[in-house]
C-alpha positions as CSV (number, residue, x, y, z in Angstrom):
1,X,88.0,-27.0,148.0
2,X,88.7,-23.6,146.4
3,X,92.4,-22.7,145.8
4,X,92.2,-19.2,144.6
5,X,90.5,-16.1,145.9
6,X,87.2,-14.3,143.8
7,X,88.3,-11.7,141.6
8,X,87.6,-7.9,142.7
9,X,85.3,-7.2,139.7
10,X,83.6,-10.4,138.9
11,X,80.5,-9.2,139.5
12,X,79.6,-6.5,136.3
13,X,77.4,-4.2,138.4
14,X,80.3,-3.6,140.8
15,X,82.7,-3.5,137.9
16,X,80.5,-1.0,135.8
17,X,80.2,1.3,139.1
18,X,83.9,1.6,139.4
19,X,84.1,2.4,135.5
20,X,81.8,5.0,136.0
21,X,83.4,6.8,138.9
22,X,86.6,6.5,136.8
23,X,84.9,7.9,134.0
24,X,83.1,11.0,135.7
25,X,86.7,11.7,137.5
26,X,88.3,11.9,134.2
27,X,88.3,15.6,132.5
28,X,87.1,15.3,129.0
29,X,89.7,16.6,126.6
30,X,87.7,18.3,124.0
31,X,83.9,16.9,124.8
32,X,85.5,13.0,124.8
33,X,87.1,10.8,127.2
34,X,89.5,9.3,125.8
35,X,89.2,5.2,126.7
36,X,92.9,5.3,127.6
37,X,92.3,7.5,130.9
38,X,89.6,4.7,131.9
39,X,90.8,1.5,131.1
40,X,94.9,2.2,133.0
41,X,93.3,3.1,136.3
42,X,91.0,0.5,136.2
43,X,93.8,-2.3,135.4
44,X,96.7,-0.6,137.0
45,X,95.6,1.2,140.0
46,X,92.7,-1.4,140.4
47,X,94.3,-4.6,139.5
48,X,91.4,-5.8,137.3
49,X,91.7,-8.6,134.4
50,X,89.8,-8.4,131.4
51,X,87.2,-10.6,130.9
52,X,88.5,-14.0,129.3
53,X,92.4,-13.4,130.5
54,X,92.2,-16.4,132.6
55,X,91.5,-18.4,128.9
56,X,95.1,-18.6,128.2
57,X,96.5,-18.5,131.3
């Protein structure tokens, strides 16, 4: 019996393809992307956990 549903980004290949098209959306500021204007879309917007949240829950 399974209680809870599969997280969105479980699997790292889909995961790392949504980081990427994060990433080449994001104007560089200066010739860097700041890791800020990748990592709030992806867990805001996207409603992914980081790996290991469910530890402590």
């Amino acid at each position: 019996m399974k209680f809870s549903t599969d997280r969105p980004y479980s699997d790292p290949e889909r995961a790392a393809r949504k980081l990427l098209d994060i990433a080449n959306a994001t104007e560089p500021v200066d010739g860097k992307i700041y890791i800020e204007k990748i990592n709030a879309p992806m867990l805001y917007q996207e409603r992914a956990t980081p790996a290991g949240a469910d530890l402590f829950a």
